[in-house]
Structures are given as C-alpha cells and as structure tokens.
C-alpha positions as CSV (number, residue, x, y, z in Angstrom):
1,X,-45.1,-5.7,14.5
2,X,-47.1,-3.4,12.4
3,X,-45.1,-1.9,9.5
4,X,-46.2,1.7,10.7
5,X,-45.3,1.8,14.3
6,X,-41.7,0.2,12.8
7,X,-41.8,3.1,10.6
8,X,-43.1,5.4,13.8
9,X,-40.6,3.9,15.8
10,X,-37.4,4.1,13.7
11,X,-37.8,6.8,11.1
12,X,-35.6,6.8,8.1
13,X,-35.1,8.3,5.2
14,X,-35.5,6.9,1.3
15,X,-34.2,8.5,-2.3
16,X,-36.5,8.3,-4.6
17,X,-37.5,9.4,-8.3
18,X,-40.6,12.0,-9.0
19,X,-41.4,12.3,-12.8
20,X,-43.8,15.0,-13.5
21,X,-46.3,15.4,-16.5
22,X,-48.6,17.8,-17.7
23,X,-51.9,16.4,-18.4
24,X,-54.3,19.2,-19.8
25,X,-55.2,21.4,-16.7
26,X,-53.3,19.4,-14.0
27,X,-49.8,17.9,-12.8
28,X,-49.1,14.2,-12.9
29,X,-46.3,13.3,-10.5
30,X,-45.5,10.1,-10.8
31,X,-42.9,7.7,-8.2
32,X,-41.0,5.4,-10.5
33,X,-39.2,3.2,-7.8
34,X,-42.6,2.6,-6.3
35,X,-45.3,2.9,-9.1
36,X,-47.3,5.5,-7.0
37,X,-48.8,8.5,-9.2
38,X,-50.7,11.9,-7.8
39,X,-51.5,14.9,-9.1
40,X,-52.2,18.8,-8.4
41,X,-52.7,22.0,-9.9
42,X,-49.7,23.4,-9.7
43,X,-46.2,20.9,-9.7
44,X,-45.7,21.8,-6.2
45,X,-49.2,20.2,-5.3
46,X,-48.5,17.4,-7.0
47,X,-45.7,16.9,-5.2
48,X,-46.3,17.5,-2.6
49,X,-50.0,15.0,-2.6
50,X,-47.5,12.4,-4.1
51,X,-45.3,12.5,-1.1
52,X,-48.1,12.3,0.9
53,X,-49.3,9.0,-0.9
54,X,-45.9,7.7,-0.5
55,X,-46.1,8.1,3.0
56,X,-49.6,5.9,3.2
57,X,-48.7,4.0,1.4
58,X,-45.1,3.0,3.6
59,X,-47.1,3.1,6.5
60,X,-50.3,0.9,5.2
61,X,-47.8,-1.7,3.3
62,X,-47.1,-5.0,4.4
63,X,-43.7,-5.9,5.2
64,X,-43.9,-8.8,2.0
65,X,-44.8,-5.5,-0.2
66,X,-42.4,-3.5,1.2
67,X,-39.7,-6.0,0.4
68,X,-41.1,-6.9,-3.1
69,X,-40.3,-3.2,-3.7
70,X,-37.7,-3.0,-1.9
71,X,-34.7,-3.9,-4.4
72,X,-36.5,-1.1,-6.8
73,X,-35.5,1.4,-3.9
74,X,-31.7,0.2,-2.7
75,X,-31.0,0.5,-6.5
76,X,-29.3,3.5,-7.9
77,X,-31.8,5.0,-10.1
78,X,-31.0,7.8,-13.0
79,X,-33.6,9.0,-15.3
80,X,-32.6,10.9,-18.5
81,X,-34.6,12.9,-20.3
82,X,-34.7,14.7,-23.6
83,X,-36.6,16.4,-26.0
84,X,-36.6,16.0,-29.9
85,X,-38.2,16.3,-33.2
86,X,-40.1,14.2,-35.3
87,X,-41.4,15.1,-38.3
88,X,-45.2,13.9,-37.7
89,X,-46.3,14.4,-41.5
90,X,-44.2,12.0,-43.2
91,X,-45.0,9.5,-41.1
92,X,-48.8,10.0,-40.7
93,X,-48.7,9.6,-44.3
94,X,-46.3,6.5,-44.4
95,X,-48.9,4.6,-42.1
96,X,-52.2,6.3,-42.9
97,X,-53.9,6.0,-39.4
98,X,-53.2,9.1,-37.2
99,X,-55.0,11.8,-39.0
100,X,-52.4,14.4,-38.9
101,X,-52.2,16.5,-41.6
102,X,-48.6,17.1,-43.4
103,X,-47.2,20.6,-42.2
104,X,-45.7,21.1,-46.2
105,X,-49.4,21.4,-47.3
106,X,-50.9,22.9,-44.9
C-alpha cells in the first residue's frame, strides 16, 4: 500500500519540534525530529511552508524512511534555549583569526 493513501486513509496526528531562525531578510523554520527546513518572510510563513513540507514529505516517504525516522518522532523531545554573552574581543585577540575588533579600543 502506498504510504499516502495509509496516511489518506487513517489520518493521525504527530508532535513535533519547529526551531525558527532569522537569516538576513527571511525566516528559517527548521523540523528537528525530521531534519526538514523552510523558510518565509514573516515566522508565520515559514511555518506555515514548513508544515506544508512535512506533509510531502509524510505522504511521498517510503514506509523504510518513515520508520528510520520514526524513533526520532515516538521520542519525547525538549529543546532549551538561551541567550548569553560572550565577550568577542578577548577572544578574537587570544586566537587571532576572526577579525573582530576589541570593544575596549574601539
């Protein structure tokens, strides 16, 4: 049976992870469970185009890629996220390579 019409036939529903980036003038939304990525103009579009690729790609995959994903999806997933500080000068310095230029001269 084609993984589509099983989907088609017996509809169910999955939880899964969105992860959403800025990249210059556009929104990244990434699926971590699945490794599927879109983007949009706004974060609603992205989300939006990335559930859309989720569902293509459910309804294209075979049932050996389904399953290779599979134990990605049953398990419980929790993403933390933070924000912090680095002081960027000291260690541009300290390795010489990035090219940044230390804030206490500039």
């Amino acid at each position: 049976m084609n993984m589509s019409n099983a989907i088609a036939e017996n509809p169910q529903t999955i939880e899964l992870t969105a992860q959403f980036e800025r990249e210059d003038d556009m929104y990244v939304a990434f699926c971590v469970e699945l490794d599927i990525a879109s983007q949009g103009e706004t974060i609603e579009t992205a989300f939006d185009n990335l559930k859309e690729a989720v569902r293509l790609w459910l309804s294209t995959a075979t049932k050996s890629e389904i399953e290779t994903r599979l134990p990605y999806i049953r398990r419980p997933h929790v993403t933390y996220s933070s924000r912090f500080e680095v002081p960027y000068g000291q260690i541009a310095n300290a390795v010489g390579v990035w090219g940044l230029q230390d804030p206490s001269t500039a």
